[in-house]
C-alpha positions as CSV (number, residue, x, y, z in Angstrom):
1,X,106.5,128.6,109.7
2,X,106.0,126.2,106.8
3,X,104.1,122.8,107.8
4,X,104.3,119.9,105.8
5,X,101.1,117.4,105.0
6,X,100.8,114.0,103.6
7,X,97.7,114.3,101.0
8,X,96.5,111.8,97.8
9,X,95.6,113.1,94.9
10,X,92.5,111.1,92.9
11,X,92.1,110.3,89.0
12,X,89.8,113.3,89.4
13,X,92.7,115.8,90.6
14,X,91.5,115.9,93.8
15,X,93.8,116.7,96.6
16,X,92.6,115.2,100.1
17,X,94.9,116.1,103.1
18,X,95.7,112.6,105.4
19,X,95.3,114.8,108.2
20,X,93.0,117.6,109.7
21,X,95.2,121.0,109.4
22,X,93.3,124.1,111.0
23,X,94.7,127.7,109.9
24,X,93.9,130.9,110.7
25,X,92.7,132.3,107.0
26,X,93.3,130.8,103.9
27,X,97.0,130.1,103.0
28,X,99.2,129.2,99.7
29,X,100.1,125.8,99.0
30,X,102.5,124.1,97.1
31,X,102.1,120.4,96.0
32,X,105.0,117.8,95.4
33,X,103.6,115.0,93.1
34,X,105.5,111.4,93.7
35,X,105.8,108.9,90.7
36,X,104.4,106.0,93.5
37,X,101.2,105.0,95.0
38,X,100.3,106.4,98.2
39,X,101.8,103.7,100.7
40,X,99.7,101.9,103.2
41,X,99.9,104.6,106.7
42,X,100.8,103.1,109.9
43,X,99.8,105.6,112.6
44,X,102.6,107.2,114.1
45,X,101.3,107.1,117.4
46,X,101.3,103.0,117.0
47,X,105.2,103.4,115.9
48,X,105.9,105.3,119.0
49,X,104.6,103.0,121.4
50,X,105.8,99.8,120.4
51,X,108.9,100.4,122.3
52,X,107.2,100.5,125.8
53,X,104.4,97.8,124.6
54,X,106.8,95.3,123.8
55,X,108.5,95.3,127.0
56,X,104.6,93.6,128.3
57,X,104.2,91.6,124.8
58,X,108.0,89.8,124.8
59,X,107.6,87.8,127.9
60,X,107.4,83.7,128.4
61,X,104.0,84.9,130.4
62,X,102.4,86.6,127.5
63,X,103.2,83.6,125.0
64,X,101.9,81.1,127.4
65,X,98.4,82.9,127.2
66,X,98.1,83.3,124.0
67,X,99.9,79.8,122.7
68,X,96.2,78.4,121.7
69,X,96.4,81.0,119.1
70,X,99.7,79.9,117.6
71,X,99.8,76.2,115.6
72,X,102.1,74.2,116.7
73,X,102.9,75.6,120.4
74,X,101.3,74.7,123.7
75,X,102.2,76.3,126.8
């Protein structure tokens, strides 16, 4: 089954995978080169949870403990 991999290539031609890939034996590969920068990676795990975290972060009691940290809010 084909698997797909974010990699960067360098000014050097370089190609360095984003993630660790583990095969069996060696494989074929075929690259895609994008006419833009690599963008900045947000971890997908962090994208997942923010969902479930936000139901903890969004309520009065959270803003009230961290209001020292905000200008212009007091608790």
């Amino acid at each position: 089954m084909p698997l797909t991999v974010e990699a960067v290539i360098d000014d050097q031609g370089n190609v360095r995978l984003l993630e660790n890939v583990r095969l069996p034996a060696g494989r074929r590969a075929l690259v895609t080169i994008f006419d833009e920068s690599p963008a900045l990676r947000v971890a997908e795990t962090a994208l997942l949870s923010e969902p479930a975290l936000a139901e903890d972060w969004n309520r009065p009691e959270e803003d009230a403990a961290w209001s020292h940290l905000q200008p212009g809010r007091s608790s």
